[in-house]
Z-matrix of the N, CA and C atoms (Angstrom, degrees):
N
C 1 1.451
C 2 1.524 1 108.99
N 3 1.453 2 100.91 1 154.65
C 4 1.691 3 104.86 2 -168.06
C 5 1.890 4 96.22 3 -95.86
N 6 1.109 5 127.49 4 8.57
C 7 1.661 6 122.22 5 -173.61
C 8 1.347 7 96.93 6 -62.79
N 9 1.535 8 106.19 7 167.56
C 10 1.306 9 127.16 8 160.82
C 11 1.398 10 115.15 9 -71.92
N 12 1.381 11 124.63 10 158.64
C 13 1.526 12 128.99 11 170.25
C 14 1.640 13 115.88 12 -51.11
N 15 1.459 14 111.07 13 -35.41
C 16 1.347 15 123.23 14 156.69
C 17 1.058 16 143.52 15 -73.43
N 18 1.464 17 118.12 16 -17.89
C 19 1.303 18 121.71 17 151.29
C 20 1.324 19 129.70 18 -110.18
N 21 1.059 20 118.41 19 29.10
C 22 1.733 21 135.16 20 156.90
C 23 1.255 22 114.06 21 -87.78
N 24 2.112 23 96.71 22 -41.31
C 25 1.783 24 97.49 23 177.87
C 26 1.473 25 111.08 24 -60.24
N 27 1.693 26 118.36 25 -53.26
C 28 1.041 27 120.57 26 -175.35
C 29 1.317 28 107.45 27 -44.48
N 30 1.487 29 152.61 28 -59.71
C 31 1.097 30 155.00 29 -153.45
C 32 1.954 31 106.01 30 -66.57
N 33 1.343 32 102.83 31 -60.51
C 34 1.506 33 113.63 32 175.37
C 35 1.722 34 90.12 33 -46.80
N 36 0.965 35 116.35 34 -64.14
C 37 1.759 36 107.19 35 -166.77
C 38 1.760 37 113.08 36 -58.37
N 39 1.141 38 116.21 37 -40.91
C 40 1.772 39 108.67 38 167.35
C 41 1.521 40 119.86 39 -63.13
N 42 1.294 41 100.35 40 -37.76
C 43 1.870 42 106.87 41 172.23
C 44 1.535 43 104.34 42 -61.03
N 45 1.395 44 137.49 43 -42.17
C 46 1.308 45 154.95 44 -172.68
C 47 1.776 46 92.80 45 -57.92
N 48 1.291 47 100.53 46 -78.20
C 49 1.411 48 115.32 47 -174.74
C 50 1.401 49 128.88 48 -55.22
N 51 1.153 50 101.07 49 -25.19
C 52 1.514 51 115.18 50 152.14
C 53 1.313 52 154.97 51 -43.67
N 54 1.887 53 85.67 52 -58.08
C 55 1.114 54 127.65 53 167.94
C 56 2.057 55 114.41 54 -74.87
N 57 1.485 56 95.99 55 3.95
C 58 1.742 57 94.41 56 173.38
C 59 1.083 58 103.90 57 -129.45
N 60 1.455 59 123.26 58 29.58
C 61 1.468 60 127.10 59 178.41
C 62 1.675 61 104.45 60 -112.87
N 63 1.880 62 104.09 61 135.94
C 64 1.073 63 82.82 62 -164.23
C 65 1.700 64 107.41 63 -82.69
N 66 1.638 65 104.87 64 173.37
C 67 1.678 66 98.82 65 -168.44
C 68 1.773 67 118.49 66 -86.53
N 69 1.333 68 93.84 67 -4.03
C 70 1.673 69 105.40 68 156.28
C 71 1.435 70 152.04 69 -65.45
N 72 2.158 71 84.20 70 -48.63
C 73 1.671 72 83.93 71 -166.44
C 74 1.383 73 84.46 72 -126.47
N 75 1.437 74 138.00 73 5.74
C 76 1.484 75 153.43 74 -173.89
C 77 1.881 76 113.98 75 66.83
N 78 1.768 77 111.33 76 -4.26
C 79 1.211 78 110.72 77 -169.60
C 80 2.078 79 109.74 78 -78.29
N 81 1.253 80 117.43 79 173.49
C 82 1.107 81 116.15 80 -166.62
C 83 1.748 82 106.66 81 -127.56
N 84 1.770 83 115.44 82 127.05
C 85 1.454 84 112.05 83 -160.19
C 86 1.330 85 108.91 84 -39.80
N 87 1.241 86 130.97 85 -51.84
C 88 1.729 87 135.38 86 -175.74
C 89 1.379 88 121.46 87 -73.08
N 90 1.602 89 106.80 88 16.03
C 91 1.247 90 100.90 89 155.53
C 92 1.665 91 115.31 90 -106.18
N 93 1.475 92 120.11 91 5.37
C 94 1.167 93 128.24 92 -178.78
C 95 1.721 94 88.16 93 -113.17
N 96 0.733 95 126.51 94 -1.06
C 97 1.821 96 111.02 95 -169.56
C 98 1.494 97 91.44 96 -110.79
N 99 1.866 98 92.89 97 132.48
C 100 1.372 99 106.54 98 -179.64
C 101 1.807 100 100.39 99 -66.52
N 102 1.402 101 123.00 100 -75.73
C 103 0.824 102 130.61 101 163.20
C 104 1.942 103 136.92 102 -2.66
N 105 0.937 104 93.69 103 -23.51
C 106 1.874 105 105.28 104 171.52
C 107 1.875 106 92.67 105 -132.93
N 108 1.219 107 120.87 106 36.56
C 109 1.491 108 113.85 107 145.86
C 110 1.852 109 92.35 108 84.77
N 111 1.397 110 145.69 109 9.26
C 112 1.292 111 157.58 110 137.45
C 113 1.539 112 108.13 111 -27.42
N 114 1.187 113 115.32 112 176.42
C 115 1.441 114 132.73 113 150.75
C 116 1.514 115 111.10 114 -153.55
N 117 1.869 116 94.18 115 145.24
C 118 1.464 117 92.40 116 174.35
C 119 1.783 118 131.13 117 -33.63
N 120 1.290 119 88.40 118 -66.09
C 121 1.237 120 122.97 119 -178.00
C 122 1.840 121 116.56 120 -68.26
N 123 1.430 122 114.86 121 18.71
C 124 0.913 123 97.68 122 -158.10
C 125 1.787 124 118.64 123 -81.44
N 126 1.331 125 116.67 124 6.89
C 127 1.425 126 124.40 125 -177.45
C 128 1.377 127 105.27 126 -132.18
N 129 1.343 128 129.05 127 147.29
C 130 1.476 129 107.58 128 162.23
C 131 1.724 130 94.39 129 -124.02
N 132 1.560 131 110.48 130 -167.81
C 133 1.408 132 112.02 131 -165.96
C 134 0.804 133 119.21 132 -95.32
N 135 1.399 134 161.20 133 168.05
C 136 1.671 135 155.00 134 137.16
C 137 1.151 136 102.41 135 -156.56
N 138 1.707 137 83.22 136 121.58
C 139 2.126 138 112.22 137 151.83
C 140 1.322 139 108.70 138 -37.41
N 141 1.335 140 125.66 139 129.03
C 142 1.047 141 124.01 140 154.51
C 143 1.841 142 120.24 141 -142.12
N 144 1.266 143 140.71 142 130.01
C 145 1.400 144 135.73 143 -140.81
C 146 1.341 145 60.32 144 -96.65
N 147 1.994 146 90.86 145 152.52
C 148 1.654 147 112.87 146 137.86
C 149 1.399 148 110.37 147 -142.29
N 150 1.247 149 103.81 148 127.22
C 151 1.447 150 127.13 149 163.22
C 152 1.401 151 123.89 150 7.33
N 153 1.535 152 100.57 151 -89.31
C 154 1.087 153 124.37 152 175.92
C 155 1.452 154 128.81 153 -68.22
N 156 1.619 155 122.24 154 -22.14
C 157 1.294 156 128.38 155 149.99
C 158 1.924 157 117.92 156 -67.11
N 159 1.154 158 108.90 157 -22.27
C 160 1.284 159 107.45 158 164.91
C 161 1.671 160 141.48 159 -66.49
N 162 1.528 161 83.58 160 -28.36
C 163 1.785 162 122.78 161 -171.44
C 164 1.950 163 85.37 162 -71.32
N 165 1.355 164 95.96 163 -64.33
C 166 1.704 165 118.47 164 -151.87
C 167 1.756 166 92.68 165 -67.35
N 168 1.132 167 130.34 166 -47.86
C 169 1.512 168 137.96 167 171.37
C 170 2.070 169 108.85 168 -47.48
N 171 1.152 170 90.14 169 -48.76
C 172 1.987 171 97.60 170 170.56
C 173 1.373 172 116.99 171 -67.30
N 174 1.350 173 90.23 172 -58.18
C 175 2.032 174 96.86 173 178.00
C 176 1.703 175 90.49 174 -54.37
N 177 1.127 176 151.58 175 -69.59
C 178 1.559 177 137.97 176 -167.11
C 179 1.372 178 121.31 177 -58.89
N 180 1.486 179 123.19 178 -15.13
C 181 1.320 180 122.56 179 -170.87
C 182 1.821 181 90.77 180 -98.39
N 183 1.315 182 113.76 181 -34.92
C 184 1.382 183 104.14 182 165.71
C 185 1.551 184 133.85 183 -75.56
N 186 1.368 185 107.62 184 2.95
C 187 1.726 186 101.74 185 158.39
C 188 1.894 187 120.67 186 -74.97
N 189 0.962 188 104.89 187 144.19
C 190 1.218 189 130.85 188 -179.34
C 191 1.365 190 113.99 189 -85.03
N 192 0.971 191 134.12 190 -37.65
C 193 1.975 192 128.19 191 167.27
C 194 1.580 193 100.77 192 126.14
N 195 1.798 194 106.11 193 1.43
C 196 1.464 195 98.98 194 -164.09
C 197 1.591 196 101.55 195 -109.77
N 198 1.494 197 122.93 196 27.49
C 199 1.258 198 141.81 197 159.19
C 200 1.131 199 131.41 198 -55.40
N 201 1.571 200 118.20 199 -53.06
C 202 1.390 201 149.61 200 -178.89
C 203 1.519 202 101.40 201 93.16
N 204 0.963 203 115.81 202 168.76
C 205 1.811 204 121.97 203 165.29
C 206 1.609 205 114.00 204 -43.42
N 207 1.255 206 88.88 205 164.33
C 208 1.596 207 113.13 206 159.45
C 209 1.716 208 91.79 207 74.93
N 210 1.290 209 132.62 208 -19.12
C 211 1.746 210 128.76 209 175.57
C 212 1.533 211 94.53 210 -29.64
N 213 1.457 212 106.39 211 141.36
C 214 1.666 213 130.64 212 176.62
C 215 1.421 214 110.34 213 -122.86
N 216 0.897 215 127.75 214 72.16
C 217 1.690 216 115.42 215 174.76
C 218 1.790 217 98.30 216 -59.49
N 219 1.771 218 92.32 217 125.52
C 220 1.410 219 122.75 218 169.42
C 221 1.430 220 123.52 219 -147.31
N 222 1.405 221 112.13 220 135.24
C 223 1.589 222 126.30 221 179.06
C 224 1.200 223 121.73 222 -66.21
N 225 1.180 224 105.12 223 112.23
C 226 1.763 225 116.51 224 163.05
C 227 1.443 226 124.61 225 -100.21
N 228 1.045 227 113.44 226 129.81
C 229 1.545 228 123.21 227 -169.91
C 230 1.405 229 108.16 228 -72.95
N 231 1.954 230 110.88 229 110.93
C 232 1.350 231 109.63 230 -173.10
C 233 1.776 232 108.20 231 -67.04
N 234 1.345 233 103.37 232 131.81
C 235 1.838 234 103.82 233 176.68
C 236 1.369 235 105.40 234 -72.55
N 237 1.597 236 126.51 235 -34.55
C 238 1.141 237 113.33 236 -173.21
C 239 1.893 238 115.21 237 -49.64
N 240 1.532 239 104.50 238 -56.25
C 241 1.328 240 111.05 239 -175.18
C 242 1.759 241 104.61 240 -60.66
N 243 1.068 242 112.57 241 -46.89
C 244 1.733 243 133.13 242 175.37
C 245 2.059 244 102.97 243 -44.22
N 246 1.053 245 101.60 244 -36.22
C 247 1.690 246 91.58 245 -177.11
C 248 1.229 247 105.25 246 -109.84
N 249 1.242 248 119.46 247 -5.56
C 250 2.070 249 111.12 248 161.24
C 251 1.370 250 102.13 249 -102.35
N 252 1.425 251 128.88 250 8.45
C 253 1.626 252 106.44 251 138.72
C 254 0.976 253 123.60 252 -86.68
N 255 1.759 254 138.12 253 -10.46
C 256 1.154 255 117.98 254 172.69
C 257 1.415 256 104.95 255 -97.38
């Protein structure tokens, strides 16, 4: 790679940091641990709807079983609505 010594580090360090986030809630153990400068309390919860997980949650309750395995419900960006916004 053509990066600088400084921006390779930077990169190794986001992959690092990344890699200690959990893959659920995206938070990282030492930000809940008092002990490495954390707090209990340091997040609280909130509902929040999204759209497109709502869409993708329907499209799955509407399969029928006659799919076979491995089906992925995924969003495609309608063009119709997509070219009467521009």
């Amino acid at each position: 790679m053509s990066w600088s010594d400084d921006d390779r580090d930077k990169a190794i360090w986001h992959h690092i940091r990344q890699r200690q986030e959990c893959g659920a809630c995206g938070t990282r153990e030492e930000e809940w641990d008092e002990s490495k400068g954390g707090h209990r309390y340091a997040y609280v919860a909130e509902p929040r709807r999204c759209r497109g997980c709502e869409m993708k949650e329907a499209a799955r309750e509407s399969l029928d079983g006659t799919e076979g395995r491995g089906v992925h419900i995924v969003l495609i960006r309608n063009e119709e609505v997509a070219s009467a916004d521009a």
